[in-house]
Residue frames relative to the residue before (quaternion, step in Angstrom):
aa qw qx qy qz dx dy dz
X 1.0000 0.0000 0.0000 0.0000 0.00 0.00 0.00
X 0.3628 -0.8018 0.3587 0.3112 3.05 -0.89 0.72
X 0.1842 0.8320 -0.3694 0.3707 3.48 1.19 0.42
X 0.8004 0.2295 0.0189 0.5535 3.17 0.65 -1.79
X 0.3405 0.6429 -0.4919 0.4783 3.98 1.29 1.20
X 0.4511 -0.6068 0.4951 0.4280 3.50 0.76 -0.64
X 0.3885 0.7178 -0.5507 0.1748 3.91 1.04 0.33
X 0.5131 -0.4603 0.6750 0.2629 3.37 -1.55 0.40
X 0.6156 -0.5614 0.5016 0.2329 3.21 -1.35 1.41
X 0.7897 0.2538 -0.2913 0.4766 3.75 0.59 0.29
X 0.6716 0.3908 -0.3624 0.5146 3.29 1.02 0.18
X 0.5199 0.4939 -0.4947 0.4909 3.45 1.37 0.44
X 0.5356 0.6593 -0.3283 0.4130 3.94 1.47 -0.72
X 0.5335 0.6456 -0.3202 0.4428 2.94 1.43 -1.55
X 0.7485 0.4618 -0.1335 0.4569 3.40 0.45 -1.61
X 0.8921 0.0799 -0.3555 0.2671 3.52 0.12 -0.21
X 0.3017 0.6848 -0.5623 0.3518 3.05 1.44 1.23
X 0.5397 0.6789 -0.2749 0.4150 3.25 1.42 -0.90
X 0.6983 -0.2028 -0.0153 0.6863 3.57 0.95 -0.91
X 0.4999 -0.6501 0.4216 0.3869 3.96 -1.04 0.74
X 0.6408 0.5026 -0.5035 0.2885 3.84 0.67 -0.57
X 0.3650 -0.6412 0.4708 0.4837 3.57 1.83 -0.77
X 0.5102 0.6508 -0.5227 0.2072 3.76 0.43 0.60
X 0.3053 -0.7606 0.5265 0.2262 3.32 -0.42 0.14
X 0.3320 0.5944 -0.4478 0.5796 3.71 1.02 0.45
X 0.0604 0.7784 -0.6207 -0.0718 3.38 -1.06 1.55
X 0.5623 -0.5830 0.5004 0.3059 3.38 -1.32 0.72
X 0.1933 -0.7869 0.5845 0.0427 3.55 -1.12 1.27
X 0.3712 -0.7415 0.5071 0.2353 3.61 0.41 1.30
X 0.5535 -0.6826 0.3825 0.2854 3.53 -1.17 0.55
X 0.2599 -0.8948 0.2721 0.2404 3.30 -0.99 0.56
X 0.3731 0.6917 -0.5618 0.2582 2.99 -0.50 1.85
X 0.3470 -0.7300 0.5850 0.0669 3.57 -0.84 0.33
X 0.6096 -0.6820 0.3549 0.1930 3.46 -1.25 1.26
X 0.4137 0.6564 -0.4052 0.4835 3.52 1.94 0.07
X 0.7795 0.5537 -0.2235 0.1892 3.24 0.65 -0.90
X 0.6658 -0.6228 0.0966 0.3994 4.04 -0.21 1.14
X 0.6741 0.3841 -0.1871 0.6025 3.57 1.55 -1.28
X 0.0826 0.7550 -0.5976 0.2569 3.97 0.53 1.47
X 0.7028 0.4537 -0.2022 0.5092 3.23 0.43 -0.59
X 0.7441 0.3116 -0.3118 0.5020 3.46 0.42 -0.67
X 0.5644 0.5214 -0.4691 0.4355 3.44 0.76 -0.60
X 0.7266 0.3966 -0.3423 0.4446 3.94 0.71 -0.94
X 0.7523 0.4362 -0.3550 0.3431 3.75 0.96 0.66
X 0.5652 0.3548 -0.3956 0.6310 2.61 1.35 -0.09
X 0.5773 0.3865 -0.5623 0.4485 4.23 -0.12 0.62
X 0.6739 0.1657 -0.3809 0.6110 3.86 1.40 -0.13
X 0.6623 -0.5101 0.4608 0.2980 3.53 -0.04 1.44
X 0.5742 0.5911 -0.4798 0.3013 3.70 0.24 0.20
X 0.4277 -0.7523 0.4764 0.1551 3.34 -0.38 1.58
X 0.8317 0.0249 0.2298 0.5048 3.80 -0.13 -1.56
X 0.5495 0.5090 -0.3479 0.5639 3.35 0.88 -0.85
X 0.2876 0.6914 -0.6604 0.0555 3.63 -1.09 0.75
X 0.0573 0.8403 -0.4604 0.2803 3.28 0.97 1.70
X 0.4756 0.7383 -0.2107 0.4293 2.92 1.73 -1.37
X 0.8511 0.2707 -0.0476 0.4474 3.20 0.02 -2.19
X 0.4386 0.6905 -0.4428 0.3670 3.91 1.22 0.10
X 0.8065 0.1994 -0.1463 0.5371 3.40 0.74 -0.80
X 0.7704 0.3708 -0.3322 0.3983 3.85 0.69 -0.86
X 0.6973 0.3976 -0.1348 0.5810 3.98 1.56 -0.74
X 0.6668 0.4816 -0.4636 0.3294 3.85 0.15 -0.40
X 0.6359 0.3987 -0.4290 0.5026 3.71 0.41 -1.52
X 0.7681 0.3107 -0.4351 0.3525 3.99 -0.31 -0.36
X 0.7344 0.4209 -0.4108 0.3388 3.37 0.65 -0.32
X 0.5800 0.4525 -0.4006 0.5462 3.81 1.54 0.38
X 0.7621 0.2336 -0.4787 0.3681 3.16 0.25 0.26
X 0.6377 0.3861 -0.4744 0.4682 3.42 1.04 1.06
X 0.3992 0.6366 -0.3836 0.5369 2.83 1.33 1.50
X 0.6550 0.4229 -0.1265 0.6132 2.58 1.14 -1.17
X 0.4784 0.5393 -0.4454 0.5310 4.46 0.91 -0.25
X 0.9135 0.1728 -0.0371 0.3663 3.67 0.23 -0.81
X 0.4694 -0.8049 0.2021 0.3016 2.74 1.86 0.73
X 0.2342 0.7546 -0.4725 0.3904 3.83 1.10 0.95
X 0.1712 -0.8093 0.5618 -0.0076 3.04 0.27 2.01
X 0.7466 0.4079 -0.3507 0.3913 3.58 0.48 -0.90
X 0.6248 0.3678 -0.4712 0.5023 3.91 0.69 0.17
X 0.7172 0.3707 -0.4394 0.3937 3.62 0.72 0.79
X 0.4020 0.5294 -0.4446 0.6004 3.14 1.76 0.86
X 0.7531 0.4800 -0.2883 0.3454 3.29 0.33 -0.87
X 0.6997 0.4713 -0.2968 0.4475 3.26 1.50 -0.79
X 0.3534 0.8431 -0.1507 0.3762 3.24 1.74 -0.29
X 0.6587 0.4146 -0.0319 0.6271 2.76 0.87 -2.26
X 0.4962 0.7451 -0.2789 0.3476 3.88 0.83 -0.29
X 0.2700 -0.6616 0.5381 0.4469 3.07 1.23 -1.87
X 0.3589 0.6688 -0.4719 0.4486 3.31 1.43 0.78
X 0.3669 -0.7572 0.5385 0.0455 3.76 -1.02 1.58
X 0.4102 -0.7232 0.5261 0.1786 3.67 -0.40 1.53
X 0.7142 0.5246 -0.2647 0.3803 3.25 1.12 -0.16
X 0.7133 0.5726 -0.3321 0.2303 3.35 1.21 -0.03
X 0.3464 -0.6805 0.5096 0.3965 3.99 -0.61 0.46
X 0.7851 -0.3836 0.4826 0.0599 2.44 -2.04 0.16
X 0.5272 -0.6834 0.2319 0.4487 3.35 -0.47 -0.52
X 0.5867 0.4742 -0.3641 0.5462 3.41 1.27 0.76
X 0.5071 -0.6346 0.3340 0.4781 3.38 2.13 0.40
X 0.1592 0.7746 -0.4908 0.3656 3.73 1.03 0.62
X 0.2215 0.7667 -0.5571 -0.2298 3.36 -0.59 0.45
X 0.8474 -0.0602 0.2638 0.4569 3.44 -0.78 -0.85
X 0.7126 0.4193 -0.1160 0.5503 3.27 0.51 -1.41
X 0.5988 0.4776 -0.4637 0.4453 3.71 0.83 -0.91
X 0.7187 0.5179 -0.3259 0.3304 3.30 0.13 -1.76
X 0.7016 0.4700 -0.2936 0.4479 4.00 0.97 -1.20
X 0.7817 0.2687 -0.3648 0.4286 3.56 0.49 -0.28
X 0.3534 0.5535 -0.5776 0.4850 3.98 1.51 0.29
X 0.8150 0.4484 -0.2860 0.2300 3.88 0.43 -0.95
X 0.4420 -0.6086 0.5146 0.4117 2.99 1.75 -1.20
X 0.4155 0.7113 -0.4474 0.3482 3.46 0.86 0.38
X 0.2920 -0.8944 0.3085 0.1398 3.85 0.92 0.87
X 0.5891 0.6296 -0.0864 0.4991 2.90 1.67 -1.68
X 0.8516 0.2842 -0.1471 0.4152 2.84 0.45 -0.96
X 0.5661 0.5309 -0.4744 0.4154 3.13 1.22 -0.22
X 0.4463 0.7037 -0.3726 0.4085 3.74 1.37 -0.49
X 0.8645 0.3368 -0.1276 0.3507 3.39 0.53 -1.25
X 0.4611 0.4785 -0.4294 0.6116 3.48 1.76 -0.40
X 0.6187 0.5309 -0.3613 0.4525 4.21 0.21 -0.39
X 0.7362 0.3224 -0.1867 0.5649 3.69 0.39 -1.07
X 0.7049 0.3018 -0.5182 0.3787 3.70 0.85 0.07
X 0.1634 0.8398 -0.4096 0.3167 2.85 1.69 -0.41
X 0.8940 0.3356 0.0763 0.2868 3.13 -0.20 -1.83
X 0.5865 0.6040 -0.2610 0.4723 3.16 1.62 0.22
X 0.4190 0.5970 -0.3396 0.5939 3.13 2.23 -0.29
């Protein structure tokens, strides 16, 4: 507690305005990032989901490609792909992939959502 640090009634305010529980222990977010090839597994295995990735096909892929597709992270729309993840689905304003890359300018990628397109 911070009480029993030796703070001054305002530098203990100071502190739990800073964080409400009044610790002073900060939280180092993990380090990884949604660019990065093993995206997908990392989001199944934090929802415990071994093999089965039925789950994340319909309630987690269409949002996580087109925010793939916002910052232009071609390989997490391979990977979700390689998943059983459809290049074709939208979002929730029906967005798909392809919209979101050519709203940004993401050339590449608009190339490759088109040419897989076309393999369907």
């Amino acid at each position: 507690m911070l009480i029993y640090k030796g703070l001054s009634q305002k530098e203990i305010v100071a502190e739990v305005q800073n964080d409400l529980r009044g610790e002073l222990t900060e939280i180092v977010p993990p380090n990884f990032h949604v660019s990065q090839d093993t995206f997908i597994k990392a989001i199944s295995d934090a929802l415990n989901i071994s093999t089965e990735y039925e789950p994340l096909k319909n309630a987690v892929f269409p949002t996580i490609m087109c925010y793939a597709a916002d910052f232009g992270y071609m390989s997490v729309l391979k990977e979700v792909k390689k998943f059983g993840g459809s290049l074709e689905s939208g979002d929730y304003e029906g967005r798909t992939p392809l919209h979101i890359a050519a709203r940004k300018g993401h050339v590449n990628l608009i190339r490759y959502l088109i040419e897989e397109g076309k393999k369907k």
